[in-house]
C-alpha positions in Angstrom: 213.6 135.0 302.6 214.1 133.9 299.3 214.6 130.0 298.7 217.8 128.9 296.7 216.8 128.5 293.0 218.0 124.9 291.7 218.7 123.6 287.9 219.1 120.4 287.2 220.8 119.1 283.9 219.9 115.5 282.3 221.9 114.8 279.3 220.1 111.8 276.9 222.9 113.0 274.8 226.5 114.8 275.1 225.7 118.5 275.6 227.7 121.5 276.2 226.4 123.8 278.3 227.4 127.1 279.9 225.8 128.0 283.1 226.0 131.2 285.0 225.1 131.6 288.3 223.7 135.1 289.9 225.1 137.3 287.1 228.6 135.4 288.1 231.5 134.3 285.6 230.4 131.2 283.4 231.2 128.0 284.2 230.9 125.1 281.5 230.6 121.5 281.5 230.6 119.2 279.3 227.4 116.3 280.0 227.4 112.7 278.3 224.5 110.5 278.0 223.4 109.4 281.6 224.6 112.5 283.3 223.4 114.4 285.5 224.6 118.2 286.5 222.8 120.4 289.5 223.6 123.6 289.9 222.2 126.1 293.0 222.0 130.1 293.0 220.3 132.4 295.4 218.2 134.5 292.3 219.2 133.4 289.2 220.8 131.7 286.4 221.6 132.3 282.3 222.5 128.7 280.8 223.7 128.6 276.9 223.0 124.9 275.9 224.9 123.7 272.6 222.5 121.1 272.1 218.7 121.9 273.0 217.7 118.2 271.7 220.3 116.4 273.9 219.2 117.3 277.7 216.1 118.0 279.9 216.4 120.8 282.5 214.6 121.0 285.4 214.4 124.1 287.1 213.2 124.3 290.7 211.7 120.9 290.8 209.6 121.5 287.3 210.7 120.1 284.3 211.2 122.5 281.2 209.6 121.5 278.4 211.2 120.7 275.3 213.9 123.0 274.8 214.6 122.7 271.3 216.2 120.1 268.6 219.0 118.4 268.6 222.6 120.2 268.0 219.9 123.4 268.5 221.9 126.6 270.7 219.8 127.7 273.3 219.9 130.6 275.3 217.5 130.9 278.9 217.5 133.4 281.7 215.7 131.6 284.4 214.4 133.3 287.7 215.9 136.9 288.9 212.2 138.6 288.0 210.7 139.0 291.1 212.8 141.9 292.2 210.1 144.6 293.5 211.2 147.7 291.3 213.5 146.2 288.6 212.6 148.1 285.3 213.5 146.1 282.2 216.7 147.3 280.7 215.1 148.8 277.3 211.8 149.8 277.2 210.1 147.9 274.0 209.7 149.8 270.7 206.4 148.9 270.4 204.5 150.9 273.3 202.4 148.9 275.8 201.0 147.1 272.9 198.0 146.2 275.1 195.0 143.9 273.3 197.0 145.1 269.6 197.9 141.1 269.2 194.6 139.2 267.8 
């Protein structure tokens, strides 16, 4: 039994973001400094933020760390990996690339 996955949005600034919720349809809001935004889903979530520097997002109880600068689009797939099985959609071009990275 899986727990539900949370997300929670703080805006220090007005930020756009886009949120989906288990490979569902979008929804977007619209946060302004001060607010506050939690969203729940039972695996996982894609979030497109229009400003990286102007929130904090914390995703099942652990705070991301800085997401990027301000007016900054971010894209994030959060959660949805522990399916036993899944195979990544494309295989990488570059082989297993084991210990090839010093």
């Amino acid at each position: 039994e899986k727990k539900p996955q949370t997300l929670t949005a703080s805006a220090t600034e007005t930020v756009w973001l886009k949120v989906g919720i288990d490979g569902g349809e979008p929804t977007e809001v619209l946060l302004r400094q001060g607010e506050r935004f939690t969203w729940k889903a039972a695996d996982n979530f894609s979030v497109l933020v229009g400003n990286a520097g102007g929130v904090s997002l914390t995703y099942n109880g652990k705070e991301l760390s800085k997401l990027g600068v301000a007016g900054e689009v971010v894209s994030l797939t959060l959660g949805g990996v522990e399916k036993p099985g899944a195979k990544p959609a494309q295989p990488s071009p570059q082989g297993s690339g084991n210990g090839n990275i010093r």
